[in-house]
N, C-alpha and C positions, 0 to 999 in steps of 0.2 A: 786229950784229943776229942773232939767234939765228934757223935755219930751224925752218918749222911744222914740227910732227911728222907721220910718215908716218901715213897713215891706208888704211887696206885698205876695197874694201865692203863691207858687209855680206853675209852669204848671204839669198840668194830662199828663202823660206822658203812650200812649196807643196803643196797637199793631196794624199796620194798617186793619188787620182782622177783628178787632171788628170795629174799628172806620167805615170801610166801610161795616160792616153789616147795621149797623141804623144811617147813619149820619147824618140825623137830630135830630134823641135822643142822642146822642153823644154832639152832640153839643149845644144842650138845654140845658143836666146835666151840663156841663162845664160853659155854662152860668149863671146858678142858683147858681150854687156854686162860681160865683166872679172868676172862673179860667182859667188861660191861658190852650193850647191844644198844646200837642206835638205826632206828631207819631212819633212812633219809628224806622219804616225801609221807606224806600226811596219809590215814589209813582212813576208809571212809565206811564203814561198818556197813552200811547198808545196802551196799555195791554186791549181788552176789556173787562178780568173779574175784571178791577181794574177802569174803567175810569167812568163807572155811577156812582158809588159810592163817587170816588175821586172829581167828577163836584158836587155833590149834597153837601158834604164835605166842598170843596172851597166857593159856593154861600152861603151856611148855614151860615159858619164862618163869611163872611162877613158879611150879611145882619146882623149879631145879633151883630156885633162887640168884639167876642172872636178871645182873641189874638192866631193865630191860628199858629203853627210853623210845620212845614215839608219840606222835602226831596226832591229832583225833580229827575229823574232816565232819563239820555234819553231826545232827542228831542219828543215834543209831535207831533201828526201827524197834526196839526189844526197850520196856521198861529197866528203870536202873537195877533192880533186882538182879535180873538176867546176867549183869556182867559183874555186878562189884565185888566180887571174888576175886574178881582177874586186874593181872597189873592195870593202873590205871594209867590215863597219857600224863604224860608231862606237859604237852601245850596243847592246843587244837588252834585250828585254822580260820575259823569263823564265831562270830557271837553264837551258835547255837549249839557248836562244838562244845567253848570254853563255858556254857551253863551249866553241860551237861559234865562236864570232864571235871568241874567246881567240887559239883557234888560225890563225883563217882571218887573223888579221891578223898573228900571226907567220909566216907562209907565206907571204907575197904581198909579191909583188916585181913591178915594172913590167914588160912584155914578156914572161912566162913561154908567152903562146898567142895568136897573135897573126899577123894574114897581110896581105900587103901587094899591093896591086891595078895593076897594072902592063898597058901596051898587048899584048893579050892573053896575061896568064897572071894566074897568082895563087899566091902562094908564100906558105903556112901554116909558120908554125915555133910547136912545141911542146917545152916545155920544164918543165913543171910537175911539181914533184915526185910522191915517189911512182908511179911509171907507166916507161912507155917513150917515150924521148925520142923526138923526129918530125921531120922537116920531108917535104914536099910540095909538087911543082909542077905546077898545072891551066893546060893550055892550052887551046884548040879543039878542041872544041866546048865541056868542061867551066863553058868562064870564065864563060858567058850562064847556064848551068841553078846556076854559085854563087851568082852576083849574084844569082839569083830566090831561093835558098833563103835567104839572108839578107835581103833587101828583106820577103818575105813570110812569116808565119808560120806559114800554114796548111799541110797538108799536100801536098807536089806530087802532080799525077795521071800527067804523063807519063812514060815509063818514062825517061826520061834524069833526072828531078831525085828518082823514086823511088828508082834504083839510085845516085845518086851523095850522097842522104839516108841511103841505108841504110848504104855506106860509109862516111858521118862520123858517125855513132853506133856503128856497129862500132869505129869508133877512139876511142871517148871523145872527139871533135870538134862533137858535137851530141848535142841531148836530145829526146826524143819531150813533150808535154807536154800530158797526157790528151787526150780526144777531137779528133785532125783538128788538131793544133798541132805544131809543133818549134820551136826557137832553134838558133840556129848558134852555138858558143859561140867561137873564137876572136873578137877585136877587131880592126878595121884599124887598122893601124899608120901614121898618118899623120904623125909624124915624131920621131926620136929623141929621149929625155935628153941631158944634158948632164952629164958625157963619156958620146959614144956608145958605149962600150963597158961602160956600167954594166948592158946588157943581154947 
């Protein structure tokens, strides 16, 4: 008797509205449920009421490994550096999308920027072309005022998540994103390919 043929899910196919309301619950559901992620209209990086969202989006997808599909709209405002860590589009919507999206997805390799959260420290390795390679280890006091700059978007007020903000933008580790916003752009590294040494 011949076995049924393997059948994969479908992707959630999700408006980008929603998807960049709560993009980590977004991408959590899609992970529990064994499903790939599609938005449905094109993401336009440069747009600031669309790019917190769309960064937190991108890092999530990766870090969890849902197959994450979307749209590129537009050159983003950030050299290619900046993003080719994070999932790349599958199409874009314009020639200056599809140059940039060309490249981003020949560049991107899993694990290039990426930090791993351990009982108190936190240990950033960066490795993405173009640039100077990094790694970094925050301990105490740091570990609480990371956690904050990445949970939250807005901008920190106290001088501990001001001054340890302004150091990961000085390092190409984080982005300002118009008024009273940052992302944290490394992704947590929650646990290796397979062979782990493909990173």
């Amino acid at each position: 008797m011949a076995e049924p043929p393997v059948t994969w899910p479908a992707p959630a196919v999700i408006p980008a509205a929603e998807a960049l309301r709560d993009p980590e619950r977004t991408v959590r559901a899609a992970e529990r449920g064994g499903l790939g992620l599609t938005i449905a209209e094109p993401l336009d990086l440069g747009a600031e009421h669309i790019a917190d969202g769309a960064l937190r989006l991108l890092g999530e997808a990766t870090s969890r490994f849902v197959d994450l599909r979307w749209e590129l709209r537009g050159e983003p405002p950030w050299p290619l550096r900046t993003l080719v860590h994070l999932c790349p589009p599958a199409h874009a919507a314009d020639a200056a999308g599809r140059r940039f999206a060309q490249r981003w997805r020949e560049e991107h390799r899993f694990g290039q920027c990426t930090y791993r959260r351990g009982p108190g420290f936190v240990a950033v390795r960066d490795v993405r072309p173009d640039g100077t390679r990094q790694r970094a280890l925050l301990d105490d006091p740091w570990v609480d005022t990371f956690d904050a700059l990445v949970s939250d978007a807005t901008q920190p007020v106290d001088p501990a998540g001001v001054q340890l903000l302004g150091e990961l933008v000085d390092a190409g580790l984080a982005v300002r994103l118009g008024v009273g916003k940052h992302a944290v752009l490394p992704y947590r590294m929650r646990r290796h390919p397979i062979p782990y040494d493909a990173i």
